[in-house]
DSSP file (Angstrom, degrees, kcal/mol; ACC not computed):
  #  RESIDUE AA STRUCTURE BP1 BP2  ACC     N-H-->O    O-->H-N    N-H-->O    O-->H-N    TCO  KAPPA ALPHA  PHI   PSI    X-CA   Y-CA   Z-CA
    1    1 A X              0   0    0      0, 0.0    24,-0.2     0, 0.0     2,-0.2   0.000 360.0 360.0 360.0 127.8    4.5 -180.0 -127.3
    2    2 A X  E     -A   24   0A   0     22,-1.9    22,-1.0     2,-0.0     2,-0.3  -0.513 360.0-147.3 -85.6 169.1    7.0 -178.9 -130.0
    3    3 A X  E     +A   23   0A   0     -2,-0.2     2,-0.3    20,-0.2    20,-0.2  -0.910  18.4 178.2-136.2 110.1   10.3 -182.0 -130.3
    4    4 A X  E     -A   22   0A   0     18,-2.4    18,-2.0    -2,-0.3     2,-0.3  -0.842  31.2-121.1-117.0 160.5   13.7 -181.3 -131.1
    5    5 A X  E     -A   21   0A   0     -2,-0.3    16,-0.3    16,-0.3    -2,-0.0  -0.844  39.9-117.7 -73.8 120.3   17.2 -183.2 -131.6
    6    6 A X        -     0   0    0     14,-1.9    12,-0.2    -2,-0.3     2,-0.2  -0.381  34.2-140.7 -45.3 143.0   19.7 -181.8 -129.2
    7    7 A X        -     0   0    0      8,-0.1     2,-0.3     9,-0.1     8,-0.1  -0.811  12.8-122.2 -89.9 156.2   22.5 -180.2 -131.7
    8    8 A X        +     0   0    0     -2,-0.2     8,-0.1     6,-0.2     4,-0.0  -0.587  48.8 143.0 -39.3 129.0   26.0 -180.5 -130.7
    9    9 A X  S    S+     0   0    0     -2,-0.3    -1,-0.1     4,-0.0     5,-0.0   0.052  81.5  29.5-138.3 -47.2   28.2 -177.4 -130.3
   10   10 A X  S    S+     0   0    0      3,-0.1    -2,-0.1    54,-0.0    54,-0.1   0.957 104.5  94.3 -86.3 -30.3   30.6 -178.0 -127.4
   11   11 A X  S    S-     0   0    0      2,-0.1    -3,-0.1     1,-0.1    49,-0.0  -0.198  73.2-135.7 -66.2 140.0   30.7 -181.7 -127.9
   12   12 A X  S    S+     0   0    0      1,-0.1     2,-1.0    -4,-0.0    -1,-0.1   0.658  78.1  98.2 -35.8 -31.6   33.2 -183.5 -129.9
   13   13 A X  S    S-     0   0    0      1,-0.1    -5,-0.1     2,-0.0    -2,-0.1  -0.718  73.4-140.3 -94.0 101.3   30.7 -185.6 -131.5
   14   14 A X  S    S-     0   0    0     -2,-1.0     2,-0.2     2,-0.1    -6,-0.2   0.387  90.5  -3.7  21.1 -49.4   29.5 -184.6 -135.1
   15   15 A X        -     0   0    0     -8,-0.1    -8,-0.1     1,-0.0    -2,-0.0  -0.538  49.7-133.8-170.3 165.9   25.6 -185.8 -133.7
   16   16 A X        -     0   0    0    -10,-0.2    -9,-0.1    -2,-0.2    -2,-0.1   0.093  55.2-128.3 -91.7 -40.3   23.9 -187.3 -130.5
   17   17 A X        -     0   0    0      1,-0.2    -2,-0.0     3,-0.1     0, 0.0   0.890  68.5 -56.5  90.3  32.8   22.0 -189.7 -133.8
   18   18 A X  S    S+     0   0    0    -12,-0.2    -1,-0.2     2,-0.1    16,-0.1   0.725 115.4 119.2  52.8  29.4   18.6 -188.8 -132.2
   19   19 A X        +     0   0    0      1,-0.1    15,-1.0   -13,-0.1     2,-0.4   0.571  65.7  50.8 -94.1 -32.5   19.3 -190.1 -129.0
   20   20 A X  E    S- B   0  33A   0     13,-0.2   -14,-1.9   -14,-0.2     2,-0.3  -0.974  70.1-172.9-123.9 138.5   19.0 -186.8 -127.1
   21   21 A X  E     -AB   5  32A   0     11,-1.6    11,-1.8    -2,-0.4     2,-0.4  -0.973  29.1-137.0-154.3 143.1   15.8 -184.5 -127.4
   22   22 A X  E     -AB   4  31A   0    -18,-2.0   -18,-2.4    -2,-0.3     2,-0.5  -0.827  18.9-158.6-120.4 140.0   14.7 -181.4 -126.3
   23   23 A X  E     -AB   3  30A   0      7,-3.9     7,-2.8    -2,-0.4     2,-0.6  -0.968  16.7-159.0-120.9 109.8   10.6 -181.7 -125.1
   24   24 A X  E     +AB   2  29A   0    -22,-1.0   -22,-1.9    -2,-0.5     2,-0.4  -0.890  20.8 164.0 -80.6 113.4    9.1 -177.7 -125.3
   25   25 A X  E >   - B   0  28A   0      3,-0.7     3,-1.9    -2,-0.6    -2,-0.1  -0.868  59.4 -74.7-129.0 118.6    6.0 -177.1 -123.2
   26   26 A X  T 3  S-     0   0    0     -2,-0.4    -1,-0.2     1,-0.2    17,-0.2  -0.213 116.8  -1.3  26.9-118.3    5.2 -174.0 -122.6
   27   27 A X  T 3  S+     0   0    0      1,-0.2    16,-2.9    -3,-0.1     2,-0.4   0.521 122.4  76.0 -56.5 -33.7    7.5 -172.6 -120.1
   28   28 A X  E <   -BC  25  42A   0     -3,-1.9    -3,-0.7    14,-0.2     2,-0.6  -0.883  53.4-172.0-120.6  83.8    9.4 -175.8 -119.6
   29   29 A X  E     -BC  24  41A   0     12,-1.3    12,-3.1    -2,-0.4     2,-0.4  -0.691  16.6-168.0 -86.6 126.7   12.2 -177.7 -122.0
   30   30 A X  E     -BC  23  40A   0     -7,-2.8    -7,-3.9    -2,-0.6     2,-0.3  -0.757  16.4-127.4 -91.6 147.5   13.0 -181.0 -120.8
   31   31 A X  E     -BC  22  39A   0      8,-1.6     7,-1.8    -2,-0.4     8,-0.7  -0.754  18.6-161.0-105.6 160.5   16.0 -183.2 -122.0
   32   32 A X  E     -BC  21  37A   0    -11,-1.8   -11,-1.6    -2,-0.3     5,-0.3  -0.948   9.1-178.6-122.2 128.9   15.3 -186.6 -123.2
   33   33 A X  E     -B   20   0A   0      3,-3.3     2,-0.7    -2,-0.4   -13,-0.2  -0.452  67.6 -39.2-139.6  97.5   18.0 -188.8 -123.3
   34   34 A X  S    S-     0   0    0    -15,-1.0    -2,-0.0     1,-0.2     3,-0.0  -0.991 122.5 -30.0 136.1-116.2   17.1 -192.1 -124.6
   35   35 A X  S    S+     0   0    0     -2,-0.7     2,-0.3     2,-0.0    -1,-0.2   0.235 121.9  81.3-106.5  -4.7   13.6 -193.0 -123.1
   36   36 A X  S    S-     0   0    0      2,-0.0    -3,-3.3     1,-0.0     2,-0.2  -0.898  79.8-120.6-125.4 147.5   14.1 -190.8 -119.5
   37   37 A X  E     +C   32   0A   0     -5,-0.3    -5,-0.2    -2,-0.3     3,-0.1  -0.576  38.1 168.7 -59.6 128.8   13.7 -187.3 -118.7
   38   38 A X  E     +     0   0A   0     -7,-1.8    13,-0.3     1,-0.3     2,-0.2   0.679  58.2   7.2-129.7 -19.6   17.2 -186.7 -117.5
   39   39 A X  E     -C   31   0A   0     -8,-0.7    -8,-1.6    11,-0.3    -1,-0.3  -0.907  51.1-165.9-157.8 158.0   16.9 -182.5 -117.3
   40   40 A X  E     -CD  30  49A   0      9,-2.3     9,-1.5   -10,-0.2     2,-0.7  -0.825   5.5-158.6-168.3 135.8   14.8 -179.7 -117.5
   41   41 A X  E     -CD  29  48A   0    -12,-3.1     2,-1.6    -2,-0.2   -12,-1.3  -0.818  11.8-149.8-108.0 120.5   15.1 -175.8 -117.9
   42   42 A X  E  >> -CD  28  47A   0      5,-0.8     5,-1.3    -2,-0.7     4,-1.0  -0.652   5.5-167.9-103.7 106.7   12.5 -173.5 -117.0
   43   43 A X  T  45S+     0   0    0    -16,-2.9    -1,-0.2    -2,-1.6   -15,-0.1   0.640  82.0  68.0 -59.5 -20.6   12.7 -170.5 -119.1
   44   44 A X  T  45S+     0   0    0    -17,-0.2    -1,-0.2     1,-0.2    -2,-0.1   0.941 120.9  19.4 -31.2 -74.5   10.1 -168.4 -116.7
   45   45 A X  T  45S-     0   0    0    -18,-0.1    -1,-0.2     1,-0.1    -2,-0.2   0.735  94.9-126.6-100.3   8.2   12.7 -168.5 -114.1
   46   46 A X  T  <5 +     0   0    0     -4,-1.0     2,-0.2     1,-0.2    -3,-0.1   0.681  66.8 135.3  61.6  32.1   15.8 -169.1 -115.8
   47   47 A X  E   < -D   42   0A   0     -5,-1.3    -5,-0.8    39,-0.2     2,-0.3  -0.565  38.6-154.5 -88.1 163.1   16.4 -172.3 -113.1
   48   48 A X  E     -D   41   0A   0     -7,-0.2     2,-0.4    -2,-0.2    -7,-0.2  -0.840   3.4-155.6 -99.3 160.4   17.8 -175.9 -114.4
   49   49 A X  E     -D   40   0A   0     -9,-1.5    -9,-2.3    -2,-0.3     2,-0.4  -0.980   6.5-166.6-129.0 130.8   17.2 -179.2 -112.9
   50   50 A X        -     0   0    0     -2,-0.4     2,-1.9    34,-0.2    32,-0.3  -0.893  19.0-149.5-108.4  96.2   19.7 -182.4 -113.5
   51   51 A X        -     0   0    0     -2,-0.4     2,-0.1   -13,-0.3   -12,-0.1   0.193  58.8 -65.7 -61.4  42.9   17.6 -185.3 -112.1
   52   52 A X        -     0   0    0     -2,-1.9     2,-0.4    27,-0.3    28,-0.2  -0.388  66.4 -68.9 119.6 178.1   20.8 -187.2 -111.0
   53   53 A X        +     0   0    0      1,-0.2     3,-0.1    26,-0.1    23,-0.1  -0.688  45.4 174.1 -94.7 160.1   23.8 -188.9 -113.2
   54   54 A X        -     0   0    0      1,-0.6     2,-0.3    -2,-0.4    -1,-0.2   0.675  57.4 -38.6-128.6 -33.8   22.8 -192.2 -115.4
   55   55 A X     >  -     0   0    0      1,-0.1     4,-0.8     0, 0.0    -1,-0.6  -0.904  64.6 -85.5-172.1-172.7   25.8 -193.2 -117.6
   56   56 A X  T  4 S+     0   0    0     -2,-0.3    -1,-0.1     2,-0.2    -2,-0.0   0.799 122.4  52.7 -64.5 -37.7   28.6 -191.5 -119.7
   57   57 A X  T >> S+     0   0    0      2,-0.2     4,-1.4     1,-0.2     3,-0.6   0.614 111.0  45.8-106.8 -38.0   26.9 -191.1 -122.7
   58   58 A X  H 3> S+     0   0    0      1,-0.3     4,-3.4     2,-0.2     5,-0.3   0.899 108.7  59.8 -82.7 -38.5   23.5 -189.0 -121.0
   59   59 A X  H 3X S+     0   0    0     -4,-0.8     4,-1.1     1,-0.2    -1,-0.3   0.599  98.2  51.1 -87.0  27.7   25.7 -187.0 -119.1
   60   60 A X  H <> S+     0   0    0     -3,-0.6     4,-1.8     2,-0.2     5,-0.5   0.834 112.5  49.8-127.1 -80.0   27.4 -185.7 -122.2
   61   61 A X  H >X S+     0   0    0     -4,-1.4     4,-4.2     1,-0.3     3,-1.4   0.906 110.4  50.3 -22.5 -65.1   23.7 -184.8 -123.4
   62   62 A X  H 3X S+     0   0    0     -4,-3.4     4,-2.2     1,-0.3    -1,-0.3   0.913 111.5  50.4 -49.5 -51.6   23.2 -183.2 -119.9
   63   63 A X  H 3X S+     0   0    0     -4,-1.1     4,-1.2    -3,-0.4    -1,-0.3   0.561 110.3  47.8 -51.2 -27.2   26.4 -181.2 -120.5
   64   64 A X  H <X S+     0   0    0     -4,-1.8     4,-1.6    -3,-1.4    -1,-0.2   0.885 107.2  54.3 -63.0 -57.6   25.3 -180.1 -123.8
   65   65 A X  H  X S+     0   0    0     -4,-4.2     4,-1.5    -5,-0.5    -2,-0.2   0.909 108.8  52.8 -52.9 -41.2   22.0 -179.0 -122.7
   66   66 A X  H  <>S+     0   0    0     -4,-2.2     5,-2.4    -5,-0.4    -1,-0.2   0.924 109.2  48.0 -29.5 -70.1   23.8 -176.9 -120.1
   67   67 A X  H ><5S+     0   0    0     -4,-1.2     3,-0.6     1,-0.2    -1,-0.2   0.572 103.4  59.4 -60.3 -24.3   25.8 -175.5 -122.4
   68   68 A X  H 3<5S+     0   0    0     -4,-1.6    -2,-0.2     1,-0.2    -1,-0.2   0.716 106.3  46.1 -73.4 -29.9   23.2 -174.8 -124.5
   69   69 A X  T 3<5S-     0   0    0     -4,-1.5    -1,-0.2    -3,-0.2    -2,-0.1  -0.633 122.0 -98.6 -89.8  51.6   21.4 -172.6 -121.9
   70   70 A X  T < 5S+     0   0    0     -3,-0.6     2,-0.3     1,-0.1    -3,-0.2   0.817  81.2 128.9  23.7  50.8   24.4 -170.9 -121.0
   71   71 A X      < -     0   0    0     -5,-2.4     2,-0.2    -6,-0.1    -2,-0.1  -0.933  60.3-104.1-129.3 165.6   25.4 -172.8 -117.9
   72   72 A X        -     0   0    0     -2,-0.3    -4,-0.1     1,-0.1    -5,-0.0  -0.355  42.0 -89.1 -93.7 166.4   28.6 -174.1 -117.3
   73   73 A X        -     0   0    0     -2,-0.2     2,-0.3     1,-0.1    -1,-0.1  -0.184  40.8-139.4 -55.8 134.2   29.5 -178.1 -117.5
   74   74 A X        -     0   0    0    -15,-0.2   -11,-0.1     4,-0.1    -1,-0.1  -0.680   3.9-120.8-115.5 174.7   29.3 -180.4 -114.7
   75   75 A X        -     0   0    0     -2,-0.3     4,-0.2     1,-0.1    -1,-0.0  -0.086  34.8-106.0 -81.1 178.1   31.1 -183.3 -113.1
   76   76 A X  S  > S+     0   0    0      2,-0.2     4,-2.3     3,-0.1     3,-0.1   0.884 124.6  43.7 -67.7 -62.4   29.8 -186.8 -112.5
   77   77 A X  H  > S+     0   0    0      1,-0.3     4,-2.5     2,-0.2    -1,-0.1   0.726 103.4  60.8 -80.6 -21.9   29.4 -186.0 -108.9
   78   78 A X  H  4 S+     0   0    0      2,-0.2    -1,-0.3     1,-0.2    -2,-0.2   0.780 112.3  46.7 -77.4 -16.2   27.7 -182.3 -109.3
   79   79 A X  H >4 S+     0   0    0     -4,-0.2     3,-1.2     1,-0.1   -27,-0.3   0.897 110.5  51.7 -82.9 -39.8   24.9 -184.5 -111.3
   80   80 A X  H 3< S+     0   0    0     -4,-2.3    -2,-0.2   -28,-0.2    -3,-0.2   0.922 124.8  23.9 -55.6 -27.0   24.9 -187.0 -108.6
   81   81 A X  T 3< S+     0   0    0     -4,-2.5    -1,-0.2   -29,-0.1    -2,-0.1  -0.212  87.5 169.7-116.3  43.5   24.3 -184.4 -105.8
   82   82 A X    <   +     0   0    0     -3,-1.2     3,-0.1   -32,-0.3    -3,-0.1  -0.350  23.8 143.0 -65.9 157.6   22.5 -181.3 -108.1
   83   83 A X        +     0   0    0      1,-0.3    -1,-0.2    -5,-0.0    -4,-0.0  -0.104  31.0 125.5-167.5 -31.4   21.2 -178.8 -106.0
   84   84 A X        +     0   0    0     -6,-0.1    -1,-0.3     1,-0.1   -34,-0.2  -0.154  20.9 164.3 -59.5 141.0   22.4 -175.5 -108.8
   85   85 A X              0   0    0    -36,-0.1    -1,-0.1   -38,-0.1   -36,-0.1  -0.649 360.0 360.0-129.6  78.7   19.2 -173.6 -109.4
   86   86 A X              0   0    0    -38,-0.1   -39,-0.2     0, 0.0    -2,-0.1   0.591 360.0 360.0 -87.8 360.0   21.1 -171.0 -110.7
């Protein structure tokens, strides 16, 4: 399993400070943010998963990650109720 530090690009903030982390295995990057799996994109089928919202501060990670795989940003309530497998 390769380990990366999300980078910033859409966010306002300079850094996430190693707080958010991208977990490669094979097929399958997960976002880390904190200690919990919070996301995950599977490059095989080009789907994401948001396993629910947790705080301000993850979902700004989730929103990165998004962005980072060319999907667009979500709301508080589209993490609470994810269904997108887009």
């Amino acid at each position: 399993m390769e380990i990366e530090e999300l980078q910033t690009r859409t966010d306002s903030r300079k850094s996430f400070y190693g707080k958010a982390k991208l977990l490669h295995n094979g097929n399958i990057t997960e976002l880390q943010s904190y200690e919990t799996i919070v996301a995950e994109y599977n490059h095989k089928t080009n789907k994401i998963k948001v396993f629910g919202w947790f705080s301000n501060i993850t979902a700004r990670h989730i929103n990165e990650f998004l962005s980072f795989y060319g999907f667009d940003k979500v709301t508080k309530k589209e993490m609470k109720n994810w269904e997108n497998e887009a």
